[in-house]
N, C-alpha and C positions, 0 to 999 in steps of 0.2 A: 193716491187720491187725486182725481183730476182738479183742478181748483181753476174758474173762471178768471181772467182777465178783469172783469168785475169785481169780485169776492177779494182780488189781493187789493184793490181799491180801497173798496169800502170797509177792511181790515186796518189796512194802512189810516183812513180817515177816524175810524174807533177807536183806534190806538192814541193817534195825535189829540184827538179830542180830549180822550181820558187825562192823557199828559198835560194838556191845556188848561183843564182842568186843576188839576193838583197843585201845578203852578201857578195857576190864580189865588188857592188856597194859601200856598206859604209864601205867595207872593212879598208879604212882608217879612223880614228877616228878626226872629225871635228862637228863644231857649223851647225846641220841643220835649215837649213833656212825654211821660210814660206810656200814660192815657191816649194822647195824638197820636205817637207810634204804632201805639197797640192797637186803636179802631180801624189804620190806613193800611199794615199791615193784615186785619181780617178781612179789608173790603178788598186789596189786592189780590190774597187768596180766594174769595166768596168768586172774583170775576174769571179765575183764572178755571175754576171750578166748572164758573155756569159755561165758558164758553167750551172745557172739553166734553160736557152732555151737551153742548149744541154739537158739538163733532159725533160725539155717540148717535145725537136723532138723525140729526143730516150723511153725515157720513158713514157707519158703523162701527163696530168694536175697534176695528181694527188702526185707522185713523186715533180714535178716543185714547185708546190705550198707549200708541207712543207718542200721544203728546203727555198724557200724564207722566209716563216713564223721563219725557227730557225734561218735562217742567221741576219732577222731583231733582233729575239730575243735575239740573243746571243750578236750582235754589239751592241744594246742597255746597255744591261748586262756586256759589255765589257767596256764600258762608265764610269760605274760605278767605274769598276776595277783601272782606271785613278785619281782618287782620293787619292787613297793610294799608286799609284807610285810616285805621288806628295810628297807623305810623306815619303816614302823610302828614293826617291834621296836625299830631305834635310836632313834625318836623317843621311844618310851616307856622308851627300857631297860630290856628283858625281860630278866631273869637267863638264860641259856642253857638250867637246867636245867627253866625254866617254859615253854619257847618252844614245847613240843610241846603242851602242854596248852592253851595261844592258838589254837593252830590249828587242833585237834580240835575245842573248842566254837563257834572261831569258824565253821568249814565245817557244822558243825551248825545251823550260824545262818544262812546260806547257803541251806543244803538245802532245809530248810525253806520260806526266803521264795522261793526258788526254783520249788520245786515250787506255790507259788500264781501266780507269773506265767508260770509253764508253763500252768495251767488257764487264765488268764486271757486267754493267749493262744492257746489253741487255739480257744475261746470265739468271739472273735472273728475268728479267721480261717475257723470255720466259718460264721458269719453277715454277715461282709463280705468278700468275693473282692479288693478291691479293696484291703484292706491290704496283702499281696503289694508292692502298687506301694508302698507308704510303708517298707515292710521293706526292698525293695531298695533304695531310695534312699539309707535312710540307712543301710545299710551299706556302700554306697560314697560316701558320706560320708564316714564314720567309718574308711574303709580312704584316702582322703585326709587325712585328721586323722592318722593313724599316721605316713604319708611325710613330713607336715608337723613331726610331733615328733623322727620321727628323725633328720630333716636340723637341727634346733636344737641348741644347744649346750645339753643337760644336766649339766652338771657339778655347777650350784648346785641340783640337783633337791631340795626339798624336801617331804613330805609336810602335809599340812596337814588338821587337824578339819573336817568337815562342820558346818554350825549344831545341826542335830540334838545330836551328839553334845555339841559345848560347851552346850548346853541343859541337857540331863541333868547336866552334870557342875555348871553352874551352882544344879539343884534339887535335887541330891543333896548335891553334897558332894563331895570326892576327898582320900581318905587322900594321906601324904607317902610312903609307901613303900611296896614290896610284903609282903602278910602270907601269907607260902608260896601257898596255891594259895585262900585263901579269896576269896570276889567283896564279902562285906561285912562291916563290924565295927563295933563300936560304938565314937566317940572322943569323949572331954568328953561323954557323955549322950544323942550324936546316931549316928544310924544312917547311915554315909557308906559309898561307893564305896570298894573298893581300884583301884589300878592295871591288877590283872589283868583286872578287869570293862570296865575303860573299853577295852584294846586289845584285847578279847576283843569287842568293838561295835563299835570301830572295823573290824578284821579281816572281819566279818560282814558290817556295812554297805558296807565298799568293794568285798568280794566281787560285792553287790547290785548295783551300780553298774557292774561289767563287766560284768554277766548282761545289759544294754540292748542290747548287740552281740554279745552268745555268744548266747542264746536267739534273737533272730531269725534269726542264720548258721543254726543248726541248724534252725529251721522252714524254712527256706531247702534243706535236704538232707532231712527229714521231715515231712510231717505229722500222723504219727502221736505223740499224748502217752504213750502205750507208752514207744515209744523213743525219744521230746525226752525225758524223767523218767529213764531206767534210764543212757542217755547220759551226761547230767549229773552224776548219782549218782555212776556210776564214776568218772567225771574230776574227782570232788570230793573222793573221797573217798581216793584215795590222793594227794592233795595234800600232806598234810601231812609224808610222808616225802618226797617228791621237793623237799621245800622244803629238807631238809637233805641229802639226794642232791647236789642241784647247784647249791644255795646259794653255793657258789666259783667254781662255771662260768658264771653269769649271765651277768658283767659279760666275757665271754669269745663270750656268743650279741649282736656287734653289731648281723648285719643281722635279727635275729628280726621285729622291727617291720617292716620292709619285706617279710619272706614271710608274718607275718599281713596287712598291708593289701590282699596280692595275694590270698591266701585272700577274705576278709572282698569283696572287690571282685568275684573270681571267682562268689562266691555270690551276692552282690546281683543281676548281672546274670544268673545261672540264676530267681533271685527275678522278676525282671521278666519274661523269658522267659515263666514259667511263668503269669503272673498272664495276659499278652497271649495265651498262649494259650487260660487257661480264658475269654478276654473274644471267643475268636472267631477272633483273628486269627493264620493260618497262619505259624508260625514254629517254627525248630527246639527241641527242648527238649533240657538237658542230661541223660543218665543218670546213677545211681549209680556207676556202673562209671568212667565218665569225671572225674567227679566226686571219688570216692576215689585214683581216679591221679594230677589234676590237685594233690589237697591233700598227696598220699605226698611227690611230688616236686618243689614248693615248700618242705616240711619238710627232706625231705633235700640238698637244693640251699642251703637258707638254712643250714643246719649247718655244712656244708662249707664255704662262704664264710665266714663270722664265726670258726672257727676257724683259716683261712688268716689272715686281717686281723688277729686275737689276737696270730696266732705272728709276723707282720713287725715289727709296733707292737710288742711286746717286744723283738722282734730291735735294731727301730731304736735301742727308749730305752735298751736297754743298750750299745749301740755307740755313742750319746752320751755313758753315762756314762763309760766308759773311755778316750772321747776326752778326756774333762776340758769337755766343754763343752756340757752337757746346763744348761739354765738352774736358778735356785737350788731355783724352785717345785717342777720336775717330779724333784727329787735331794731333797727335802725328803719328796715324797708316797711 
């Protein structure tokens, strides 16, 4: 898709606006509700929506369709990312009514380093053909690392600081408590971190750190930086409501990890495909079309399963405990 010099402009200025937006909205720091989740999550989808039939008019199918393909991909993948914001917040104890305001600056943080290893890798996938092959490798890798995690026992899952970030906190400083919504203040004569700041870095930085496996899936469905960048965007940027959307349904989506590894596996192997065939050699290649069916009904297949398994595993524990013989741990938790 050719995309004018204009058009990433005036994409970039939509985008910011929107976000400028939002921000003005939650501007004040309050306990979001269900309801607020719910309508900013439908209006994030409705816009992500209207803008891949503006790719459809303007551009055709074929533009339209792998953005919808990375947009589902990446929200998928983004799904994911919600799991250890869960573990951030508790780890730092974010006050509730600050939790919205972590998320906003941290996906802004995100976006951002984002959109450089977007450039960085369209970069070089247009000057080595052959990364294709490292791409899909390690995303079916990383889709064995998922089956690998979700067959372990996480229970004692704990979040933990990158060195980066204990660096910083080492040469700054870190206040003892939260100061409302401020990032720095002065204490005894020095200019130290608050709390907000540190998991407002950490939120961003471990954002960064799932992009290794989101951004190659999705060059893996495009390679267009048009729509790797407008993709991402979307799917980042109504994160923050969908984090309290279905913040209680998480631990309820058991097999998610097994229908991202099959995603993430799905792809790598369209990834290799693709690279074998630009190297020459006669092999089929996966379409869009295929491709967005393949990722629809893995989504909705792994739904369906993790809420069946939800609903028995309560069935069971609570027909333990009425039996009287439910052990002390699992009548404790």
């Amino acid at each position: 898709m050719d995309v004018s010099v204009t058009l990433w402009v005036l994409t970039i200025v939509g985008l910011a606006a929107l976000i400028a937006v939002d921000f003005f909205i939650g501007r004040k720091p309050h306990d979001v509700s269900i309801k607020e989740a719910g309508i900013w999550t439908v209006v994030w989808i409705v816009l992500a929506v209207l803008f891949g039939l503006g790719l459809l008019v303007f551009g055709g199918g074929q533009p339209a369709g792998e953005f919808f393909a990375g947009f589902i991909t990446e929200k998928s993948l983004s799904v994911d990312n919600l799991f250890v914001f869960v573990l951030i917040m508790a780890k730092f104890a974010v006050p509730s009514q600050y939790q919205q305001r972590v998320l906003l600056i941290g996906v802004l943080i995100a976006l951002v380093l984002r959109a450089i290893f977007i450039a960085a890798g369209a970069a070089i996938l247009a000057s080595f053909s052959w990364v294709f092959y490292l791409f899909g490798a390690f995303l079916i890798w990383t889709a064995w690392k998922l089956i690998q995690e979700a067959r372990a026992d996480e229970d004692d899952e704990e979040w933990e600081e990158n060195k980066l970030l204990k660096a910083a906190e080492r040469r700054f400083g870190v206040a003892d408590r939260y100061h409302g919504t401020k990032l720095w203040i002065q204490e005894n004569g020095k200019r130290v971190m608050t709390p907000m700041l540190v998991v407002m870095l950490a939120i961003g930085m471990t954002d960064v750190l799932f992009a290794l496996d989101s951004i190659p899936a999705i060059f893996g469905l495009t390679q267009d930086p048009y729509i790797v960048f407008t993709a991402n965007a979307f799917a980042l940027m109504g994160l923050r409501q969908l984090y309290f959307l279905i913040g209680g349904l998480l631990k309820k989506l058991v097999h998610l990890s097994y229908g991202l590894s099959i995603i993430l596996g799905f792809i790598g192997v369209k990834l290799v495909l693709h690279a074998l065939h630009e190297s020459g050699v006669h092999v089929p290649e996966i379409s869009i079309p295929v491709s967005l069916g393949v990722i629809c009904s893995v989504l909705i297949v792994t739904t369906i399963t993790s809420l069946r398994a939800s609903k028995k595993q309560a069935e069971a524990e609570a027909a333990q405990v009425q039996s009287g013989s439910a052990p002390k741990d699992s009548i404790d938790v």
